[in-house]
ROMARGU-321103 format. One record per residue (C-alpha): x, y, z. Coordinates in steps of 0.05 Angstrom, whole numbers, padded with zeros to 5 digits, always signed. Example, Ala and Ser with C-alpha at 12.3 -4.5 7.8 and 13.67 -1.06 7.14 Angstrom:
+00246-00090+00156/+00273-00021+00143/
//
This chain:
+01669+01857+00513/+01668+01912+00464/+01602+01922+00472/+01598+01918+00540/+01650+01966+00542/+01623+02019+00491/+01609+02088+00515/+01647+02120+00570/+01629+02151+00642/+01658+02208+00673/+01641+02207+00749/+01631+02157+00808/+01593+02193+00869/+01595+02270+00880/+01671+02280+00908/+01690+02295+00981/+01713+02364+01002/+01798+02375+01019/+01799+02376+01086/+01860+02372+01140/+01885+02304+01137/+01869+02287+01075/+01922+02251+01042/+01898+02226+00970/+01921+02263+00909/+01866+02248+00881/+01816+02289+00924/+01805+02348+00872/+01801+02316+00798/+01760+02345+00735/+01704+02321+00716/+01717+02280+00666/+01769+02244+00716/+01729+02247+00773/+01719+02168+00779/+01784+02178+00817/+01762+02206+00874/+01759+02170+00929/+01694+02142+00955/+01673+02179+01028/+01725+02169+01088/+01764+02121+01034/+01829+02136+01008/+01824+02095+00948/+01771+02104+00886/+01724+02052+00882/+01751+02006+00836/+01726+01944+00794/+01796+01897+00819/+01752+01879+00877/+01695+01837+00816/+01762+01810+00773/+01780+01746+00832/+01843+01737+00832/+01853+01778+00758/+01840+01835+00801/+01904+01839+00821/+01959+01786+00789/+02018+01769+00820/+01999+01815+00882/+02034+01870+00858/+01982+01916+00864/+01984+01901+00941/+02055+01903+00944/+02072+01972+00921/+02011+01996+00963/+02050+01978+01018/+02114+02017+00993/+02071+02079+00984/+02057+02072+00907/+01988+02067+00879/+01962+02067+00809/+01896+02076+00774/+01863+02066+00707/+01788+02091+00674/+01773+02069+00614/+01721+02112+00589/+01678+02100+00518/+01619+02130+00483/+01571+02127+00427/+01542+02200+00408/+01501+02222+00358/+01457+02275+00338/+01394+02260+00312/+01380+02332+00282/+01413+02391+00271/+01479+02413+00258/+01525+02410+00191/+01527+02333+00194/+01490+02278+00231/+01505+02207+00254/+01541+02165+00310/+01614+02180+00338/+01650+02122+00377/+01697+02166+00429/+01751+02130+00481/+01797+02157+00537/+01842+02112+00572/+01873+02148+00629/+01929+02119+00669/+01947+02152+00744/+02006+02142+00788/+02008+02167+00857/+02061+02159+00908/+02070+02170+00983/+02144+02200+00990/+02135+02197+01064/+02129+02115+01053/+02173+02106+01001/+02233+02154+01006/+02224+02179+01089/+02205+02253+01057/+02149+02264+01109/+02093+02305+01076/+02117+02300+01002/+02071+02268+00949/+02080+02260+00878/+02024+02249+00822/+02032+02238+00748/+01969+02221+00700/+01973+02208+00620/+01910+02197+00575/+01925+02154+00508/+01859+02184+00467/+01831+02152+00413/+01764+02164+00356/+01753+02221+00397/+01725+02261+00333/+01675+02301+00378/+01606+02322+00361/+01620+02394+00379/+01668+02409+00318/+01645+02359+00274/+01572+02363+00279/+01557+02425+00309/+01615+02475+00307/+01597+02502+00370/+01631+02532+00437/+01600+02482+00486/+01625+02413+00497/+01583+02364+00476/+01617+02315+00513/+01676+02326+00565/+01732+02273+00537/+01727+02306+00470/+01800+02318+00444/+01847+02307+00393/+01867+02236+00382/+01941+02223+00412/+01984+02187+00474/+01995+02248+00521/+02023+02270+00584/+01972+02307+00630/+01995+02326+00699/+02063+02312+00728/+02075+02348+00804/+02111+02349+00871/+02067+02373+00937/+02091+02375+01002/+02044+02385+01054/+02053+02413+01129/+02023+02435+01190/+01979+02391+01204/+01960+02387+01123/+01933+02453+01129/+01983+02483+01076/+02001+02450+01015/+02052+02479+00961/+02052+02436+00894/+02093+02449+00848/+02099+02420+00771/+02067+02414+00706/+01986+02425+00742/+01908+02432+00703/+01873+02478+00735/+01800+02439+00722/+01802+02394+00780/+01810+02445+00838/+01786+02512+00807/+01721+02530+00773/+01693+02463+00785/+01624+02442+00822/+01623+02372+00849/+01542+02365+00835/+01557+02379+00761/+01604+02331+00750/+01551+02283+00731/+01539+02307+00673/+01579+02299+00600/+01579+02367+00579/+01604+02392+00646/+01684+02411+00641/+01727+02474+00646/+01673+02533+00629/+01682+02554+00556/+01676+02621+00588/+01751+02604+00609/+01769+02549+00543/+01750+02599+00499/+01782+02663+00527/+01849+02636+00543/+01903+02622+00496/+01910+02544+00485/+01842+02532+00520/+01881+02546+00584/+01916+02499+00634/+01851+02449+00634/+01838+02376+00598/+01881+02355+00558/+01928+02406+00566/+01970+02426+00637/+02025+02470+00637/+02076+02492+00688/+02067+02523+00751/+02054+02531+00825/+01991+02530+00877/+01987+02541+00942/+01927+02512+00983/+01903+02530+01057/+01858+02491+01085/+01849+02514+01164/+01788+02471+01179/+01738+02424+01133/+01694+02487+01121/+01742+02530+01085/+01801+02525+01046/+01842+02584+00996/+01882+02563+00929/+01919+02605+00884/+01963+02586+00828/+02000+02611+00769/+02013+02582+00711/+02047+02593+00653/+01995+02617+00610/+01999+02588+00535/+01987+02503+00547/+01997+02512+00469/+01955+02482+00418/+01940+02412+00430/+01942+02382+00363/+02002+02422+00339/+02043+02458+00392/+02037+02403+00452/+02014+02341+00421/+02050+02295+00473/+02039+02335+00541/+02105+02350+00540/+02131+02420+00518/+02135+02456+00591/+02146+02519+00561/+02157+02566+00615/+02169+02631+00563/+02089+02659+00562/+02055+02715+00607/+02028+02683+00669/+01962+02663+00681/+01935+02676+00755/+01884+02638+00778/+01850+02647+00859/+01796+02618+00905/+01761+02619+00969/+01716+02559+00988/+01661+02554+01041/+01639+02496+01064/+01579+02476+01107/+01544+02408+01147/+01598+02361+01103/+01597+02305+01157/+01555+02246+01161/+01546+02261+01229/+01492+02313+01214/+01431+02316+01185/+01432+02389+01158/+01435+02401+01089/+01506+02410+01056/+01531+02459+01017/+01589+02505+00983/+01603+02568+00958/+01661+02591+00913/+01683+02649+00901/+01744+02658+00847/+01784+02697+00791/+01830+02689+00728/+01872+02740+00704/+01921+02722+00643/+01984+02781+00632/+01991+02773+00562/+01956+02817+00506/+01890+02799+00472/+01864+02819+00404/+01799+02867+00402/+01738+02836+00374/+01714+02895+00339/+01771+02953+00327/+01835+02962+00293/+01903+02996+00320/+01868+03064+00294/+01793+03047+00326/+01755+03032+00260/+01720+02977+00253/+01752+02917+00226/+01699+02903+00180/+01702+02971+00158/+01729+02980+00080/+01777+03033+00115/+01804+02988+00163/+01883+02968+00162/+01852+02890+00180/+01904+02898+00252/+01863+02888+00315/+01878+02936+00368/+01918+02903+00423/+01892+02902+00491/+01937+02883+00556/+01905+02823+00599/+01846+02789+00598/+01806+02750+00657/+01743+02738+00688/+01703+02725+00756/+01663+02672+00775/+01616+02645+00833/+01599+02570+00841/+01547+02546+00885/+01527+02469+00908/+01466+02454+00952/+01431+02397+00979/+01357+02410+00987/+01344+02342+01010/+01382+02292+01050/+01354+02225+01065/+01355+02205+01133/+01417+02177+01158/+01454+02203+01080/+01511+02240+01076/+01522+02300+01033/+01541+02262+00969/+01457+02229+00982/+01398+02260+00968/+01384+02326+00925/+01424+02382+00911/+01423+02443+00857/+01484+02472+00832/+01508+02540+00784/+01564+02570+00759/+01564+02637+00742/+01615+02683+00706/+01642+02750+00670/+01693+02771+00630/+01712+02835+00594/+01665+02837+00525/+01710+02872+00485/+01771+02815+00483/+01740+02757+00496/+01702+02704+00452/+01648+02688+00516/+01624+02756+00558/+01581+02721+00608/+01576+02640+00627/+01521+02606+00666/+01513+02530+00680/+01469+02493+00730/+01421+02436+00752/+01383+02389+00789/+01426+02318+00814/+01383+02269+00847/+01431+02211+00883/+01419+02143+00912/+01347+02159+00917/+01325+02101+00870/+01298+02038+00915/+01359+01985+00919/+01402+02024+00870/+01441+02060+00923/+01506+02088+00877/+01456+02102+00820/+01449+02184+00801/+01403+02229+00751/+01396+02300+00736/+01381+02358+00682/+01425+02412+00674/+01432+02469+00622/+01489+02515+00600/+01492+02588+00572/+01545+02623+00543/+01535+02698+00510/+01581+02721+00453/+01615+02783+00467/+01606+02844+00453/+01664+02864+00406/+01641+02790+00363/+01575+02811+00361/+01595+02887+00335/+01639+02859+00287/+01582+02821+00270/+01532+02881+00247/+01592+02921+00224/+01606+02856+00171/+01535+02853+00157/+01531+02930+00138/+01581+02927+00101/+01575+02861+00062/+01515+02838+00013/+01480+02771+00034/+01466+02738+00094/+01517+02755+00143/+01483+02726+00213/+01500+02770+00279/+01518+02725+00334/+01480+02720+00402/+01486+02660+00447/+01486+02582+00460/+01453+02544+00503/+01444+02471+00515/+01403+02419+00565/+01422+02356+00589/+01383+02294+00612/+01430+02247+00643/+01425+02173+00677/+01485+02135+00719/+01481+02070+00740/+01519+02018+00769/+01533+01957+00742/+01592+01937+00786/+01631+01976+00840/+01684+02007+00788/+01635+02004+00738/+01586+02060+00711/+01541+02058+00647/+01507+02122+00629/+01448+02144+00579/+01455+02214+00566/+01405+02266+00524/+01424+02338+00508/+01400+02390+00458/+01432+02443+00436/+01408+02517+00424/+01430+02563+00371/+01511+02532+00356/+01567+02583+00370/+01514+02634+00376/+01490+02632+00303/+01539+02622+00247/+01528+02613+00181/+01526+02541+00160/+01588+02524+00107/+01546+02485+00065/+01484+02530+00067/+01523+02600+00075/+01448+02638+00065/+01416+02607+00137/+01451+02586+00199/+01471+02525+00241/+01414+02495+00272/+01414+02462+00335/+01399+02399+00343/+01382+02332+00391/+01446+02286+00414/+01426+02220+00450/+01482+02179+00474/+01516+02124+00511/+01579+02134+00568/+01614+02068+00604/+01666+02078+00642/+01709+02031+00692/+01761+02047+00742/+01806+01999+00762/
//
């Protein structure tokens, strides 16, 4: 069983849009949850209790609490990565998440029409990551990378009304699942909450495995649009240290502001049009960031002159655009079927943030292999450009210091990637990715006079839902 069990998936089929009338907490969920979603026009993930007999569901208690409005969930996900070349080290990691979800019906169970409540905790183990450990690099390597420990993720209220067009929810909320997120990408296991975002934002920002408090209000008039915005405390705080269990809710930090619009287009099965989406969306954080390059006086930090205090800036933020798009869709398919592209796109100021400018995209081709209709493959790459103030402080250190002092530019990776089904709730996945250039060129620590190189990562994801 352990070795049946071994490496970990992240996603089932592509998720379906929030529309009116959609009931399921579990609609929007990150990518490296998104095995939760439900399958199309269900209201339940699809789930492996349905291979297990009668272990699928002992005692009928499963069943029972359905009935009173109460559901539960579990993934299981595990890996075996390793890099082949490159980096500061090389060899295998073993990485596990076991993720545990509660949802419950408050019109069922307590006669509170409209009101749902959803609480999800991950217990994380060997997750060493290849990113820090091998690589020292921005980019995720692989999107359940975090610090080993038992942790409370999400815990929220939502009531929803007029004909579930509005929703307020209210709680301790990550912002990965409905913000910044393209359903086509979620294949893929270096596709998470942009680093353009996890970078810039204290704590990584309110995104796997950290949430923090706050509110969000959704509007969703019709299937082809919808509107969010949320705000959130803005300081998760550091996950090893600060929030190691989930639960800190501090409440004390500047905000952090987060808004999108969604468009929607030919979602129904009904149609044989292609399907799309376009998002359109913003982050601004209140509190005050250090500059990259300048002390309180303007000199350059690396300067001999310098007094070594950055220059405070107030607020820091970013844009962002993300696009899905079926080019082909077999006949009788619905949008989830077929072909679709996908990119992400976004900005942020270069003189306070690590990341200036973020792109991601790719290629997903689904249920298009002969008698493998759940199966799914696609290539994707990322790109992330240092900013400006790093790379200034860069040259200004290299001026002013002897030796090889290397002036940061940008990373990059691509991504080869194969799901299959063994078993409904069950997903195995090869995976290939190489990465360009780590954290944009830094020296190596155990060969200060040349930097990181990048390097080859093959790799092996399983994941079940039950």
């Amino acid at each position: 069983m352990g070795i049946v069990l071994m490496a970990a998936a992240s996603v089932g089929s592509f998720p379906s849009s929030a529309q009116p009338g959609a009931t399921s907490p579990l609609i929007e969920r990150p990518a490296e949850s998104a095995a939760l979603e439900p399958e199309p026009g269900e209201k339940a993930p699809a789930s492996i209790q349905s291979s297990l007999g009668t272990f699928g569901d002992p005692g009928g208690y499963r069943e029972l609490l359905k009935g009173r409005g109460i559901s539960y969930n579990a993934l299981y996900t595990n890996e075996v990565l390793g890099n082949v070349s490159g980096g500061i080290r090389r060899g295998p990691i073993y990485a596990g998440k076991l993720e545990m979800a509660l949802t419950a019906d408050l019109g069922v169970l307590a006669g509170w029409t409209g009101w749902s409540l959803f609480a999800n905790a991950f217990q994380l183990h060997d997750t060493g990551g290849l990113r820090d450990r091998s690589f020292q690099r921005l980019i995720t390597v692989s999107n359940i990378e975090a610090y080993p420990a038992t942790r409370l993720s999400e815990l929220w209220l939502e009531k929803r009304w007029g004909d579930n067009r509005f929703g307020l929810r209210v709680g301790q909320l990550a912002a990965d699942g409905e913000f910044f997120s393209s359903d086509t990408g979620k294949l893929f296991l270096s596709n998470d909450w942009p680093t353009i975002a996890g970078a810039n934002l204290p704590g990584g920002g309110p995104a796997y495995p950290l949430a923090t408090p706050g509110i969000r209000f959704r509007y969703d008039p019709d299937a082809s649009f919808a509107a969010l915005v949320a705000v959130f405390n803005g300081d998760p705080g550091e996950q090893r240290f600060a929030n190691r269990t989930g639960t800190n809710f501090r409440l004390n930090d500047p905000p952090l502001v987060m808004g999108e619009v969604q468009f929607r287009h030919h979602q129904s099965t009904d149609t044989s049009r292609l399907s799309g989406s376009v998002k359109l969306g913003f982050f601004r954080h209140f509190g005050r960031f250090d500059d990259f390059r300048f002390d309180i006086a303007g000199t350059p930090l690396a300067s001999r002159e310098s007094s070594g205090i950055s220059r405070r800036l107030r607020g820091s933020g970013g844009i962002y655009g993300v696009v899905d798009q079926q080019i082909y869709r077999p006949e009788g398919g619905s949008h989830e079927r077929g072909v679709s592209l996908y990119a992400r796109v976004s900005g942020s100021p270069s003189d306070r943030s690590a990341i200036e400018a973020w792109a991601d995209g790719g290629v997903v081709a689904s249920g298009m292999v002969p008698g493998r209709p759940e199966d799914a493959f696609g290539l994707s790459f990322i790109y992330a450009r240092i900013g400006a103030g790093a790379r200034g402080f860069d040259r200004d250190t290299a001026l002013n210091s002897p030796g090889f002092q290397p002036v940061r530019s940008s990373e990059a990776s691509i991504e080869l990637s194969y799901q299959a089904q063994i078993l409904p709730g069950w997903l195995i996945q090869p995976d290939f990715q190489y990465v360009f250039n780590p954290s944009g060129g830094i020296a190596n620590p155990f060969a200060p006079d040349r930097p990181i190189r990048g390097g080859a990562v093959f790799g092996l994801r399983s994941l079940i839902t039950y």
